[in-house]
C-alpha positions as CSV (number, residue, x, y, z in Angstrom):
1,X,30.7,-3.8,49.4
2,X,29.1,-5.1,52.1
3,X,29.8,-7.4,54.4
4,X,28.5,-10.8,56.4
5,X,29.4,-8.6,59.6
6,X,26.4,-5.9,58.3
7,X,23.9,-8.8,57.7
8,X,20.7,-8.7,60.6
9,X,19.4,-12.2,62.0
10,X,17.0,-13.5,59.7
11,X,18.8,-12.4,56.4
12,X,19.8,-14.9,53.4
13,X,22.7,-13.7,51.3
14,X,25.0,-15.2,48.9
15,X,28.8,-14.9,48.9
16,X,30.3,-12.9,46.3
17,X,34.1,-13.5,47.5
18,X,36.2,-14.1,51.4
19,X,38.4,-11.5,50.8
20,X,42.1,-12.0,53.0
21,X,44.8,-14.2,52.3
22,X,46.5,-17.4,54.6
23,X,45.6,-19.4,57.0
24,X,42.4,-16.8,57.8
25,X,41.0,-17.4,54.7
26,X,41.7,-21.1,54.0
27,X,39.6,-21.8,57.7
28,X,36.7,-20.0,56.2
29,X,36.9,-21.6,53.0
30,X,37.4,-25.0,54.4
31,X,34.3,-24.4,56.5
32,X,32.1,-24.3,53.6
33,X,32.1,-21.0,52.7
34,X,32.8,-20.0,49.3
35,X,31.8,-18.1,46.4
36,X,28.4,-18.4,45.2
37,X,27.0,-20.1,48.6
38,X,24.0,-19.0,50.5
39,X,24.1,-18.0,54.1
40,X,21.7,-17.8,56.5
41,X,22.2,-15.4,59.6
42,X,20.6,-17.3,62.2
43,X,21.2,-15.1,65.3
44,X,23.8,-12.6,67.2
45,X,25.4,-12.9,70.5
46,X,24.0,-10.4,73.1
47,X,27.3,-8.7,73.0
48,X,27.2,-9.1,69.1
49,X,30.0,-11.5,69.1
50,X,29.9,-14.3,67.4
51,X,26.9,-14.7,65.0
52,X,25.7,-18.0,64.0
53,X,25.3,-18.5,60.1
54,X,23.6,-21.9,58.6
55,X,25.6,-23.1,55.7
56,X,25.2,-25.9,53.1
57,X,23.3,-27.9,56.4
58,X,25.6,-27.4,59.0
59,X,25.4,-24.5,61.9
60,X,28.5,-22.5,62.2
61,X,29.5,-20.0,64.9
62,X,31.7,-17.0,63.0
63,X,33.7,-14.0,65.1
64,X,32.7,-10.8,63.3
65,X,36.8,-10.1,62.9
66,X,36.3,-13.4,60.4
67,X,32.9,-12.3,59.3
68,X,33.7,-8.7,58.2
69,X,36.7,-10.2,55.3
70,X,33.3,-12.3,53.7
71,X,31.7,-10.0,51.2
72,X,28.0,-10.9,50.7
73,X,25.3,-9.4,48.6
């Protein structure tokens, strides 16, 4: 499956499930991001950490350790 961690700048994908369990997950979920949203890679850090994703209007910065448990298609 792949992930929002393999997703290049510019990409749209939509969340299939944020795999993990515990506080992790409930962050990521209470962010916005759930099954069946859209996500919009909007660019990567020079060092490739963090990316910034556009969510359900809002502009959110993601660690690719919190990226890589969101599985995207």
């Amino acid at each position: 499956m792949r992930t929002l961690k393999m997703v290049k700048p510019g990409e749209t994908v939509r969340v299939v499930r944020v795999a993990g369990s515990g506080p992790l997950r409930r962050r990521i979920m209470e962010m916005g991001i759930t099954k069946g949203v859209q996500l919009i890679v909007r660019k990567v850090a020079p060092l490739g950490d963090p990316m910034e994703v556009h969510v359900r209007g809002s502009e959110l910065s993601l660690r690719k350790s919190d990226a890589d448990i969101i599985e995207v298609e």
